[in-house]
Each structure stands twice: as structure tokens, then as C-alpha cells.
C-alpha positions as CSV (number, residue, x, y, z in Angstrom):
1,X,-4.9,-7.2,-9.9
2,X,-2.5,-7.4,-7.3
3,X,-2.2,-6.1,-3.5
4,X,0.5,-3.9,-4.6
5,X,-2.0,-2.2,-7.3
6,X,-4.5,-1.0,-4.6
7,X,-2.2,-1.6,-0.8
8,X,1.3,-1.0,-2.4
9,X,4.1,1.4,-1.3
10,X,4.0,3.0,2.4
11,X,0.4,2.5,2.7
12,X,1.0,-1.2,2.0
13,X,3.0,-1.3,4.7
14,X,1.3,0.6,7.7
15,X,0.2,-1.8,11.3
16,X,-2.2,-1.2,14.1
17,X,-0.8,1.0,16.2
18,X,2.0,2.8,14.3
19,X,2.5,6.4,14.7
20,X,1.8,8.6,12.0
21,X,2.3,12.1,11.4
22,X,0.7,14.4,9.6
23,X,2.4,17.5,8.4
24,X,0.5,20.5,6.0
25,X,2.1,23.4,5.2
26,X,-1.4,25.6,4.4
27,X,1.1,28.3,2.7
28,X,3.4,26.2,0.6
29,X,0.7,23.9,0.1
30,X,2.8,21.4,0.5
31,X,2.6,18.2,3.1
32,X,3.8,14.8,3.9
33,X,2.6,11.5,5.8
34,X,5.1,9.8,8.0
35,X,5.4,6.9,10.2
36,X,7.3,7.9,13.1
37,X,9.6,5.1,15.4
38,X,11.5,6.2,18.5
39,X,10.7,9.8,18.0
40,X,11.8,9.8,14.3
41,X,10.4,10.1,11.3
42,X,13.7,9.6,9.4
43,X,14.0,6.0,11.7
44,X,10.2,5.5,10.8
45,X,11.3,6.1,6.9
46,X,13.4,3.6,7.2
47,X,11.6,0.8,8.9
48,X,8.7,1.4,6.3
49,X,11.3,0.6,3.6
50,X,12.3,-2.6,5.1
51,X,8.5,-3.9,5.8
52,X,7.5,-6.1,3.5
53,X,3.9,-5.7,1.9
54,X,1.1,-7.0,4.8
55,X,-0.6,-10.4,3.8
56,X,-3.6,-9.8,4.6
57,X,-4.7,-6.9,2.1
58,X,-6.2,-8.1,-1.3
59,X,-8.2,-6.6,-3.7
60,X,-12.5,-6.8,-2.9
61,X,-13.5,-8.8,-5.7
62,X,-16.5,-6.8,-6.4
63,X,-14.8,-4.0,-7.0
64,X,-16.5,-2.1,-10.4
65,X,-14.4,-2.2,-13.2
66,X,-13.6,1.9,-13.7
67,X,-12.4,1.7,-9.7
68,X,-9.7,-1.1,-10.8
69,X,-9.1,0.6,-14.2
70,X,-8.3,4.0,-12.3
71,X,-6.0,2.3,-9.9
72,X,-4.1,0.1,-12.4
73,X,-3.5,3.6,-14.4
74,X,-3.0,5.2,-11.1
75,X,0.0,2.7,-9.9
76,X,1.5,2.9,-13.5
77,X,1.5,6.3,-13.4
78,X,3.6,6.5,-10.2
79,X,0.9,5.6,-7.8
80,X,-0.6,6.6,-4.8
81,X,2.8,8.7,-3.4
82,X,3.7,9.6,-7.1
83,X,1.0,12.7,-6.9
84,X,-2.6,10.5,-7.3
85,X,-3.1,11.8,-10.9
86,X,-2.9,10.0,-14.2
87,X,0.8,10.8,-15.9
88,X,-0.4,9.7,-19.6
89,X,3.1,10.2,-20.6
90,X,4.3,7.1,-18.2
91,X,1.1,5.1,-18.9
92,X,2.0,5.3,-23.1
93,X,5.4,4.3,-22.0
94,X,4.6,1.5,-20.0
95,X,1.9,0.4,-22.7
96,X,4.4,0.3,-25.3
């Protein structure tokens, strides 16, 4: 399994000491994550986009079996940022 399957996307990405938001709307029950540069998320957005993956995150090679299963199906199914459910529909697609 790769980095990306477990440390991909934004989270993939994050350093010591970056600035991250945290914003929950309790009514909407909606909320978003963001890393925030010179006062910005939007600048923050777009740094994270040009990071490239860290080096130093790898997958524990003792992880059990069903915790790599559920993040391989996880990360084909739009991973971590894609809503941290299983889309079957995208898995089938990807399988075939």
C-alpha cells in the first residue's frame, strides 16, 4: 500500500507548525479543515496544492488486514476528503 492510500491528499501534506482552521457550522451541519498562510485560507488552499506528499509518512507494517482493506476501499471510493464512506458504486467501477 502506498503513503498516498493512508497520508494522501491535504492530510498528506500538512507540517509542524502550520495553521489550521477549523470551521463547523452546528446548523447546516456542515464544516471544513483549512490550512491558513498569511491570514488566508484561500493562499493556504493553494500552497497545500502545490506541496508535494511528505517523505516521511508510510504505512505501519503491522497494520491488521481489515484496517488496510478499509482504507484501500476508502481512497478508491474518493478518500479521506471524498466524505470517509464506502461509494460501492466507484469501488465496482474501479474494480472493473
Amino acid at each position: 500500500m502506498t503513503p498516498e492510500a493512508l497520508a494522501g491528499g491535504p492530510l498528506g501534506k500538512v507540517r509542524e507548525g502550520d495553521q489550521i482552521e477549523i470551521v463547523i457550522d452546528r446548523v447546516k451541519l456542515e464544516g471544513s479543515v483549512n490550512l491558513v498562510m498569511d491570514g488566508s485560507a484561500e493562499v493556504g488552499s493553494r500552497e497545500l496544492a502545490a506541496r508535494p506528499l511528505r517523505d516521511d509518512l508510510v504505512h505501519d507494517p503491522a497494520l491488521p488486514d481489515a484496517t488496510r482493506l478499509w482504507a484501500v476501499l476508502q481512497d478508491a471510493s474518493g478518500g479521506t476528503w471524498g466524505g470517509c464512506v464506502f461509494d460501492v458504486d466507484a469501488i465496482a467501477s474501479k474494480l472493473k
